[in-house]
N, C-alpha and C positions, 0 to 999 in steps of 0.2 A: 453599805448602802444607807443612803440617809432617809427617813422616814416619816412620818405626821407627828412620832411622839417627838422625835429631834426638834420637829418646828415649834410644836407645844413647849417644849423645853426652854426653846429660844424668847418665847413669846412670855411666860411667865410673870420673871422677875419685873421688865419695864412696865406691866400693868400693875405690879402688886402694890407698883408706887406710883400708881395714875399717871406714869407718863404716857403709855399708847394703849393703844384698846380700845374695846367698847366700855363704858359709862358702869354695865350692868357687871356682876360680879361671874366672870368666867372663868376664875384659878381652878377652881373644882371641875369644870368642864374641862380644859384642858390638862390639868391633871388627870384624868379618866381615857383622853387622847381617842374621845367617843364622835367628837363632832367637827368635819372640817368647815360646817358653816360658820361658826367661831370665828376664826380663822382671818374668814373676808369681812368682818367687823375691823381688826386691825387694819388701819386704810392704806400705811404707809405698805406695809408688808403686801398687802392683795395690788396695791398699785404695783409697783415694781413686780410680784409677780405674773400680773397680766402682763406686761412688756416684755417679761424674759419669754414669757409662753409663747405666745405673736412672734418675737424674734428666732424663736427654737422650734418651732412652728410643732410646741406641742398643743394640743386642744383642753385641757385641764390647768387654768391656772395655780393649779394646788396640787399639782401633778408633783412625788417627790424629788423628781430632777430638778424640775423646776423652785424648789423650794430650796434644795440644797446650791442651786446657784447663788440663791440670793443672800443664804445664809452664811455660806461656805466663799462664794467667790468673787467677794468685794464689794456686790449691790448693798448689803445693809451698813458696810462702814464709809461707801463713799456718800449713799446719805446722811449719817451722822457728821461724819465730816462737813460734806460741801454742798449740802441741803439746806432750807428750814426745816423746822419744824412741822409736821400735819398739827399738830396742836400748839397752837399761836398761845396758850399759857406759859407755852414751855421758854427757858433760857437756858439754851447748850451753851454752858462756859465749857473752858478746854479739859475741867476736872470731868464735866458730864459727858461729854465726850469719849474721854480716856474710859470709863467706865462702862458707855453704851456699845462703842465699837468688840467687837468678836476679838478675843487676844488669845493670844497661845501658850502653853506654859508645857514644858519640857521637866516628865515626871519619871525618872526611874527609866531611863529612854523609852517611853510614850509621850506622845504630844496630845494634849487636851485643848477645848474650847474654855473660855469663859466670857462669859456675858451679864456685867453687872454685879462682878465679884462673885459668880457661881460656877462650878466647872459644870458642865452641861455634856459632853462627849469626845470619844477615844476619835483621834485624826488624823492621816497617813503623814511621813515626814514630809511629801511633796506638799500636800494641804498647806499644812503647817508652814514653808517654807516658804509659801505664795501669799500667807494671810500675812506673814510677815514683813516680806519686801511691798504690798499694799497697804498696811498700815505706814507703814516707813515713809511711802509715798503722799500718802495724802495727810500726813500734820504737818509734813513741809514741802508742801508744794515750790514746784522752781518757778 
């Protein structure tokens, strides 16, 4: 089951290097996995998870279905990919890219996340199997 520390997890590393987030310093907060108002500070993240919410006709955009969609099943690297940026400082070259997108890595037969050169959590082989042929898809688009 995916959960708010999962989300916190995912959220982390792109703030610790001022790419998303709020402004103010929230590692400690989501480190602690105490507040999901956090959360809706990240705008790309709270966008996309209001749409999955509305579409899933869940009522909690921070709902963890709804987060583990986003995080798990392609909403956050088809915005990396075929997005801009929410922060118009930012320049996703393809290296940024490769880094920010959710990757998979095949450990000891477990499949793990990474996000930003971090593993971040254990993921079924179907997961894993899906994030894969969606990445595969979206840096070469036909």
């Amino acid at each position: 089951m995916f959960t708010l520390k999962d989300a916190c997890r995912y959220s982390i590393e792109p703030h610790k290097l001022g790419l998303c987030g709020p402004q103010k310093n929230c590692v400690n907060i989501l480190k602690k996995h105490k507040n999901r108002k956090i959360l809706k500070e990240f705008k790309a993240v709270y966008y996309y998870c209001k749409i999955i919410a509305k579409q899933q006709k869940i009522k909690n955009s921070l709902d963890n279905r709804v987060l583990e969609i986003y995080w798990l099943g392609g909403v956050h690297n088809y915005h990396v990919w075929q997005q801009k940026p929410f922060n118009k400082n930012i320049k996703l070259t393809n290296k940024l890219k490769i880094l920010c997108q959710i990757s998979v890595k095949k450990i000891k037969n477990k499949y793990y996340t990474y996000h930003w050169g971090k593993k971040i959590q254990q993921i079924s082989q179907l997961q894993a199997e899906y994030l894969n042929q969606i990445n595969k898809c979206l840096q070469n688009p036909k």
